[in-house]
C-alpha positions in Angstrom: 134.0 129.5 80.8 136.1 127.5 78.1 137.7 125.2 81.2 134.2 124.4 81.8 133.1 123.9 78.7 135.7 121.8 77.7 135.4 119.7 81.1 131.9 118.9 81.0 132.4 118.1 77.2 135.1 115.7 78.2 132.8 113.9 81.0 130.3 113.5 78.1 132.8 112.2 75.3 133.7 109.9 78.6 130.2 108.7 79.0 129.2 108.2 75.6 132.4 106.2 74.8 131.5 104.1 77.8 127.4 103.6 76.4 129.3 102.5 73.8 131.4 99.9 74.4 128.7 98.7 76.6 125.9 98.6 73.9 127.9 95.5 72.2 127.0 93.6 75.0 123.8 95.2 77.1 121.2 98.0 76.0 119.7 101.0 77.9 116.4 101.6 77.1 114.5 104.7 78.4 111.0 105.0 77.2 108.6 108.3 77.8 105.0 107.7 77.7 102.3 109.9 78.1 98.5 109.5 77.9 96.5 112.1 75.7 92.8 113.5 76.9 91.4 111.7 73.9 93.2 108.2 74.8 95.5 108.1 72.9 99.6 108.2 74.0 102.2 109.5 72.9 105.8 107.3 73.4 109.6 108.6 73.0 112.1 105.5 73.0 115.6 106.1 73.3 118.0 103.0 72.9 121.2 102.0 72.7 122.2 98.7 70.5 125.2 97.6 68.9 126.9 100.4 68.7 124.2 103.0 67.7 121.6 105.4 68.9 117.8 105.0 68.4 115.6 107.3 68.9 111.8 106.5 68.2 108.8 108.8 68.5 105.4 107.3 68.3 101.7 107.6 68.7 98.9 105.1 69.7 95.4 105.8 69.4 92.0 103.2 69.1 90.9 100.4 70.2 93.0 98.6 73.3 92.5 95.0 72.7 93.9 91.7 73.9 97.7 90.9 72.9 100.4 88.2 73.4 103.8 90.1 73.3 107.6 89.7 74.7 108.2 90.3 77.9 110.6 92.2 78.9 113.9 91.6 81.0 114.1 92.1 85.0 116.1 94.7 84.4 113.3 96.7 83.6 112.2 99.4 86.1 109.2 102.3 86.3 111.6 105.7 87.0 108.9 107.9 87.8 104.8 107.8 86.1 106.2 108.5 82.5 109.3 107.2 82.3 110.5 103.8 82.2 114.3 102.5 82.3 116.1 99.1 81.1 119.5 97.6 81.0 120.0 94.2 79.9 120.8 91.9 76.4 117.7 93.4 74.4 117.5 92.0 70.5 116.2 94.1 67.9 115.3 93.9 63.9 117.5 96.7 63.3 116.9 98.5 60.3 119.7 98.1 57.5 122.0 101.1 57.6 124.0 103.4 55.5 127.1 105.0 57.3 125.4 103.9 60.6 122.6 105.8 59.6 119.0 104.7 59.0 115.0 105.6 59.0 112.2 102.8 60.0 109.1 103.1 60.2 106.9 100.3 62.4 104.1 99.4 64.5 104.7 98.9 68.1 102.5 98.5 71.0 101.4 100.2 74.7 100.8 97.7 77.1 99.1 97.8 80.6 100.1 96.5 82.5 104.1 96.5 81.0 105.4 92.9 80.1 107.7 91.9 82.7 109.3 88.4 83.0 111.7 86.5 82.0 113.7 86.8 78.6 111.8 84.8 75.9 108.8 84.5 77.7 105.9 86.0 76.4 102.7 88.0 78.3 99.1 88.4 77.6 98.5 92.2 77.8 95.8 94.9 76.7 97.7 97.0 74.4 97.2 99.8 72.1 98.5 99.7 68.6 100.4 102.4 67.3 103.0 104.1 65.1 106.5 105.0 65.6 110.0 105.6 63.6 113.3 104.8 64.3 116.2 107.0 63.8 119.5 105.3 64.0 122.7 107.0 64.6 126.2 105.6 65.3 127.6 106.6 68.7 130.9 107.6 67.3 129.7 110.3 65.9 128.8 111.7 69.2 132.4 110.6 71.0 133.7 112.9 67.7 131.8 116.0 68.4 132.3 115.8 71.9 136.2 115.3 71.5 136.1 118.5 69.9 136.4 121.1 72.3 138.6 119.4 74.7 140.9 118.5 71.8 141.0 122.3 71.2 141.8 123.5 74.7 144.8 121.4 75.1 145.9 122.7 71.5 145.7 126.5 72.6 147.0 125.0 75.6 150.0 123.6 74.0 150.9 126.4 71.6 150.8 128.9 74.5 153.3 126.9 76.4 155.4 126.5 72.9 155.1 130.4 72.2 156.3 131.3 75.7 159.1 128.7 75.7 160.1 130.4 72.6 160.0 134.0 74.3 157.0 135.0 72.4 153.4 136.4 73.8 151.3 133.7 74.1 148.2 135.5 72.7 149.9 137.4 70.1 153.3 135.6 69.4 155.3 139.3 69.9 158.8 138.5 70.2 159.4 139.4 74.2 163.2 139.5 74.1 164.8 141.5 76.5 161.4 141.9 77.8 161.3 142.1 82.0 158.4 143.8 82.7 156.2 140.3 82.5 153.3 142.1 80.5 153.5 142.2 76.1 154.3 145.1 75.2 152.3 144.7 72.0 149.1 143.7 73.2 149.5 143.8 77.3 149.1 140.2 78.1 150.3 139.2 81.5 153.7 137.0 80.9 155.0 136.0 83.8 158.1 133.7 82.7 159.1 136.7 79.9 162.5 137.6 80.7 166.1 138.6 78.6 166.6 135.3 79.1 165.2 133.7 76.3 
C-alpha cells in the first residue's frame, strides 16, 4: 500500500512540477459553472499563472445586461455542459502576494454566449455580474508535500539495505551474526542475505 502511495504521490509531484514550469509561459484555466433555479450561477475557476495556483469561487445573480468584454484565446474549449478548459498566454491583475500567498476579492462576469476570438479582441456579450475571490498559492508548495512520501520510501529503503549490509535486521537493527536461519531472531523478520558472513 506504501509502494502505491508513494508512486502515485511521485506521478503527482511529476505533474505539478511540470504545471509549473509551464505556467511561466502558458495558463490552464478550468472553470465550473452551474446555473441556480432562481438564476443565478455559481462559478469555480481554477488557474495556473506564473508560478502559482488560483482558485476563485464566485456567485452571480440579477440582472443580465449587455457587456463589451475580452475575449478569450482559441485555446479555449467547452469539456462537458459545466465545465470549461483553456491553455494558452492568459494575463491577469494578480493580486500582490506575501510568501506566494494572497486573498482578492473582485467582480467578474458570466457571459452567454462565452467570448471566443482572438487575443486582444474584445466581444459584445450578455453577461451577469457577480462576485468572486481569489486564493493564490505557490505551486512549490504542492511539489514539497508531494515529494514527501516518496522521499520517505527511498529513506526506509536505503536504511534497510545499510542495516542488512551491516548484518543487522532491517526492521529492528538486531545484530544477525552467525545468524543462518534467514529469519531475526528478535522480532522474526524474513532476512534472506543474513548469514555468519557478515
Amino acid at each position: 500500500m506504501r509502494r502505491v502511495a508513494s508512486a502515485l504521490s511521485l506521478l503527482l509531484l511529476l505533474a505539478t512540477a511540470f504545471v509549473w514550469l509551464r505556467s511561466y509561459g502558458h495558463s490552464i484555466w478550468l472553470v465550473y459553472r452551474a446555473p441556480e433555479p432562481d438564476g443565478s450561477q455559481r462559478q469555480l475557476s481554477i488557474e495556473t499563472w506564473r508560478g502559482s495556483l488560483l482558485i476563485s469561487p464566485g456567485f452571480a445573480k440579477g440582472e443580465i445586461t449587455e457587456q463589451r468584454v475580452p475575449a478569450f484565446s482559441e485555446g479555449y474549449r467547452q469539456l462537458t455542459p459545466h465545465w470549461r478548459y483553456m491553455w494558452g498566454v492568459i494575463r491577469y491583475q494578480s493580486p500582490r502576494t506575501r510568501l506566494g500567498f494572497a486573498r482578492d476579492e473582485h467582480s467578474f462576469f458570466v457571459a452567454d454566449p462565452e467570448p471566443v476570438g482572438k487575443y486582444a479582441t474584445f466581444v459584445n456579450v450578455h453577461a451577469q455580474q457577480g462576485k468572486s475571490t481569489t486564493y493564490v498559492m505557490p505551486l512549490p508548495i504542492f511539489c514539497v508535500l508531494f515529494a514527501v512520501l516518496p522521499s520517505l520510501s527511498v529513506w526506509i529503503a536505503l536504511r534497510r539495505a545499510r542495516r542488512i549490509r551491516r548484518g543487522r535486521c532491517p526492521r529492528c537493527c538486531y545484530d544477525l551474526t552467525g545468524n543462518t536461519s534467514g529469519t531475526c531472531s528478535e522480532c522474526g523478520t524474513h532476512v534472506p542475505h543474513a548469514s555468519s558472513s557478515f
